[in-house]
LOVEX-585053 format. One record per residue (C-alpha): x, y negated, z. Coordinates in steps of 0.02 Angstrom, whole numbers, padded with zeros to 5 digits, always signed. Each point is the difference from the previous one (the first is absolute). Layout:
REM residues N
XYZ
...
***
This chain:
REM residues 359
+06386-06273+05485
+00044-00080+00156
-00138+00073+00096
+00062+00173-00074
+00174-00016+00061
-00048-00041+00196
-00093+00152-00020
+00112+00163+00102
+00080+00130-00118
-00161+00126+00026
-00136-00159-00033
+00088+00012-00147
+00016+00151-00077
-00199+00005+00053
-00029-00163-00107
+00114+00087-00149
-00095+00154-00005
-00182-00068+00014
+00057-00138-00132
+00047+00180-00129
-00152+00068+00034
-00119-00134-00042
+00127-00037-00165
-00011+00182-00026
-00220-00006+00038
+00022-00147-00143
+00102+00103-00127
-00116+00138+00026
-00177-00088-00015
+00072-00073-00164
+00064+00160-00087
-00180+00078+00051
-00100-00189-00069
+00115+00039-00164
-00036+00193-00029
+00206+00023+00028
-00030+00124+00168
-00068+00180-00055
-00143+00073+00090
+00141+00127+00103
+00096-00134+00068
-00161-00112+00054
-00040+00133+00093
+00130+00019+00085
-00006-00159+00069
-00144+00022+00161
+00095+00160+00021
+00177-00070+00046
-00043-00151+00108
-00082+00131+00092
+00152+00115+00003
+00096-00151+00055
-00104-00066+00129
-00005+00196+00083
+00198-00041-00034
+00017-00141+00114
-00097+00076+00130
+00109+00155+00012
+00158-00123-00023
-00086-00095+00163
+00020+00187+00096
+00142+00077-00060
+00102-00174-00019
-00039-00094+00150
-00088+00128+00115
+00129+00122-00029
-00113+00149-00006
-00017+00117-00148
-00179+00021-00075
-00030+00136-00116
-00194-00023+00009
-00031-00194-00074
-00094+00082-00140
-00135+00070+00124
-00019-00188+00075
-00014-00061-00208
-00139+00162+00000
-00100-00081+00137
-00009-00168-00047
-00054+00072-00194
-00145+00110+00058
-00075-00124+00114
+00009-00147-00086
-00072+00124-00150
-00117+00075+00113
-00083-00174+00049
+00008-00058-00166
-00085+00161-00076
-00127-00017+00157
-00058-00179-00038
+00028-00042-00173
-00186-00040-00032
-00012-00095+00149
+00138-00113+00036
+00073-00117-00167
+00153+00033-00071
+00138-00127+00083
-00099+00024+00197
+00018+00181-00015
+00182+00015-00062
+00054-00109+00124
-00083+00084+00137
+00073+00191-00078
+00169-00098+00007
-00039-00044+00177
-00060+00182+00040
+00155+00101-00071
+00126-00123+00100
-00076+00022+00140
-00022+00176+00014
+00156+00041-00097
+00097-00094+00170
-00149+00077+00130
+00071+00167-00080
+00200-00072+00013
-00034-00053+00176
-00092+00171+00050
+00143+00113-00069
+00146-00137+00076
-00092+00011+00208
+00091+00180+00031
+00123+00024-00139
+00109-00167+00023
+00038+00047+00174
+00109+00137-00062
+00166+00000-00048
+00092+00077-00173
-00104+00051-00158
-00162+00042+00091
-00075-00151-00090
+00030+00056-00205
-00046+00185+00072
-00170-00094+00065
-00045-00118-00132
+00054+00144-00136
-00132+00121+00077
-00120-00148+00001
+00001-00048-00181
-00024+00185-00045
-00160+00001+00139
-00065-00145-00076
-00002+00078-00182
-00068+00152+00041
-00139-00054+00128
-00078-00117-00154
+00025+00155-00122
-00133+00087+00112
-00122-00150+00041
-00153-00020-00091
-00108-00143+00041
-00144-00090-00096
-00141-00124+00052
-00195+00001-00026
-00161-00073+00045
+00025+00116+00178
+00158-00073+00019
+00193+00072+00005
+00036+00207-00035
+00164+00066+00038
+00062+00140-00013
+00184+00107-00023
-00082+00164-00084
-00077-00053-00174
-00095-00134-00097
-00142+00121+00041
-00018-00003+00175
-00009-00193+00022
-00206+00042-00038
-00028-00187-00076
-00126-00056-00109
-00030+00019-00179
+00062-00177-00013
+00147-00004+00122
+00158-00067-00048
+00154+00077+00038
+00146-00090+00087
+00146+00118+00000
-00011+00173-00080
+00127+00093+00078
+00157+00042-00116
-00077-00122-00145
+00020-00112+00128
-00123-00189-00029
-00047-00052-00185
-00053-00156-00068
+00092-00092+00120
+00000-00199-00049
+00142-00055-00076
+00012-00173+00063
+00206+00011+00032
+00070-00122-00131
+00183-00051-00023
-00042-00167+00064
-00079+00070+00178
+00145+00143-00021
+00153-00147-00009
-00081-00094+00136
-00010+00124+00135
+00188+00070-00042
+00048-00197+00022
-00105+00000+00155
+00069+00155+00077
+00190-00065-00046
-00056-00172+00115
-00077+00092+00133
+00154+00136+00018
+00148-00155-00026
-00109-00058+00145
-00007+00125+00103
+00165+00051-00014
+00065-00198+00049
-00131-00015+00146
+00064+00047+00187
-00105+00174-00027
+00101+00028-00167
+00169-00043+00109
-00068+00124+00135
-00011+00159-00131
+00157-00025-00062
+00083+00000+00172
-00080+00144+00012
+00045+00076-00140
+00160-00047+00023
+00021+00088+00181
-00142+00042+00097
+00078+00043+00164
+00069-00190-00005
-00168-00065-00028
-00093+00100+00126
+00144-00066+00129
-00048-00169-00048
-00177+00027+00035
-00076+00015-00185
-00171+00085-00004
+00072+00133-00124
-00145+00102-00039
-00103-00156-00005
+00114-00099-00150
+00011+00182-00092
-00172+00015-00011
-00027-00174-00060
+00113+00029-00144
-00069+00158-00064
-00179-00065+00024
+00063-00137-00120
+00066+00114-00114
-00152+00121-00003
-00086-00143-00057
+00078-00052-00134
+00029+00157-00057
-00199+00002-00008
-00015-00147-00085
+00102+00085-00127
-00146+00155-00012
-00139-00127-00010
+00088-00070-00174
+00024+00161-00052
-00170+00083+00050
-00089-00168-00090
+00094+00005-00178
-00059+00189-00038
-00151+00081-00025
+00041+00145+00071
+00070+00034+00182
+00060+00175+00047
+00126+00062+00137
+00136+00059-00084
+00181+00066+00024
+00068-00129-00121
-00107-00150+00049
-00007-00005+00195
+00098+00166+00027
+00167+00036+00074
+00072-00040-00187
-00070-00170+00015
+00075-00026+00167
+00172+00044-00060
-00022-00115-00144
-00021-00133+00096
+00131+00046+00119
+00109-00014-00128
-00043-00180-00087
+00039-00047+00176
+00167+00077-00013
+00067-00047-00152
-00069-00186+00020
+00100-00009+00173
-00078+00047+00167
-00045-00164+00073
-00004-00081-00166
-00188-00024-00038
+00055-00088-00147
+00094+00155-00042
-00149+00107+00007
-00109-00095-00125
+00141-00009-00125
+00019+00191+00020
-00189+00041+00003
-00027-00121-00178
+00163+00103-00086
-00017+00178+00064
-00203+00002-00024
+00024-00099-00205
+00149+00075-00057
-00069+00191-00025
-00139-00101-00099
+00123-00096-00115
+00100+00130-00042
-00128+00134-00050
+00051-00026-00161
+00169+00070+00031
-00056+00182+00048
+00142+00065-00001
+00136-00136+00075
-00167-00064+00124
+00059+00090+00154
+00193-00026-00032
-00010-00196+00007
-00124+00025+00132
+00130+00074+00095
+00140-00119-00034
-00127-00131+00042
-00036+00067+00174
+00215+00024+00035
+00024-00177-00069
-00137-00061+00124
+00079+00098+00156
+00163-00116-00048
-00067-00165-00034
-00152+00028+00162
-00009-00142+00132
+00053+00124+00139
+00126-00089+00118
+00141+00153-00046
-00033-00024-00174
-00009-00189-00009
+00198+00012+00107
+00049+00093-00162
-00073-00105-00130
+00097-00160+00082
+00152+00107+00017
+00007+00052-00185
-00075-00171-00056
-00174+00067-00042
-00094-00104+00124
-00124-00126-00081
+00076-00162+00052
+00184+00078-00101
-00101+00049-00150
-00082-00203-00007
+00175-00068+00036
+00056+00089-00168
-00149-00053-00097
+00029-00176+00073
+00182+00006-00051
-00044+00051-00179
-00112-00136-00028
+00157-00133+00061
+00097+00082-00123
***
């Protein structure tokens, strides 16, 4: 306890919220051992630390970078059909745990190669060129795989963007990606254990990042660029560090997804511009620059439509009222001002708690 208290304020909160999630990785793993979870909400599970970890990377841009991205979805697409691609390409020839990690590996990487590629011309500009940009490359990105057909065989690698036909493979070929089907029979080697680790990781590696003198750097940046640039900052250089950092994780995020189904396809509602808005707004209504914010948002707003299926007919009503009572009680530093004035803010709610209890 002592050792917690000469922690700073944001050491803190970091300690809370990975301490919730492994009580809340316990309280999960025993409902499922004791037959209390339904099949619905276990799988639900893979899908949401993936939702938040594509979360935290979009908090990392639009929070600390400054910079609105409408395309984080295409970045989560990336990372999902390569690591699924390399998975699908040597699953009889590299074991199980090897070839996960290196898919992991894979989709990071060339989830930030495609973050730092798009960031070289874009971040140089000024205004909303950058959500314009990364909108129009999350739509690219869907539609390019929709059209790509590739499969493998004793000659070696077909690919084609006309048909299944036209890739001329063997009898015995195995297709890779079949256009809008997308890749099938994907391993699904993304567990809730590897799922809760790698959101824990990416909360470390972002609290960080945004602590370190680099982290410091993008936020005076942020903050007012013209200042920094008088200072002699390296704008363009710190921008494109961030985003690169937040491609990636957003990656990471498609390589748990692409790995916990058995079926991959490029779709409106799963890497799309609906996706990207979705996100957009976990990070939102958990608090822009609040990464503990965006988890908390991700977990309700992606298992609430699932718990209350059973009220058809209330379902989207306290769905609603869920999403205006998050916009109050959010992490934002506006909102948080309001909370303290009206006596809203965590530490008042404890104090009354604690004042019961001496009663």
């Amino acid at each position: 306890m002592n050792l917690y208290k000469k922690l700073n304020k944001s050491t803190q909160k970091l300690v809370r919220t990975v301490a919730v999630l492994i009580v809340l990785f316990i309280v999960v793993s025993i409902m499922d051992s004791t037959g209390n979870l339904t099949s619905l909400m276990k799988g639900l599970l893979v899908p949401v630390c993936a939702y938040s970890l594509v979360a935290v990377g979009l908090n990392l841009c639009v929070g600390y970078l400054g910079e609105l991205s409408l395309g984080h979805a295409g970045f989560m697409c990336v990372g999902a059909f390569t690591s699924a691609l390399f998975s699908r390409a040597f699953q009889e020839v590299i074991p199980d745990v090897p070839r996960f990690i290196l898919a992991l590996i894979l989709g990071t990487i060339m989830a930030a190669l495609f973050g730092f590629l798009i960031a070289i011309p874009v971040l140089r500009l000024l205004g909303d060129y950058l959500a314009i940009v990364t909108l129009a490359f999350g739509e690219i990105i869907k539609n390019v795989i929709n059209v790509l057909y590739v499969g493998v065989d004793s000659k070696g690698v077909h690919f084609s963007m006309k048909d299944q036909m036209s890739l001329n493979m063997d009898f015995d070929g195995k297709m890779l990606i079949n256009g809008p089907q997308g890749i099938t029979g994907t391993p699904r080697q993304s567990t809730f254990l590897i799922a809760m680790l790698l959101l824990i990781l990416a909360l470390i590696v972002t609290h960080n990042f945004v602590h370190s003198r680099t982290g410091r750097a993008v936020m005076a940046i942020r903050d007012n660029q013209i200042a920094a640039e008088t200072v002699g900052l390296p704008v363009t250089k710190y921008k494109l560090v961030a985003f690169t950092l937040s491609a990636a994780i957003a990656g990471v995020g498609g390589v748990l997804y692409a790995h916990n189904i058995n079926s991959l396809t490029a779709t409106t509602n799963n890497f799309g511009y609906n996706m990207s808005i979705m996100i957009l707004v976990y990070v939102v209504l958990g608090g822009i620059g609040n990464f503990s914010g965006s988890v908390i948002a991700a977990v309700v707003l992606t298992m609430l439509p699932e718990l209350l299926r059973g009220l058809s007919t209330y379902r989207m009503l306290i769905y609603s009222i869920v999403l205006i009572a998050l916009m109050l009680f959010n992490w934002a530093p506006g909102i948080l001002k309001w909370r303290e004035a009206h006596g809203l803010s965590a530490a008042a709610i404890m104090g009354r708690f604690k004042k019961k209890e001496v009663q």
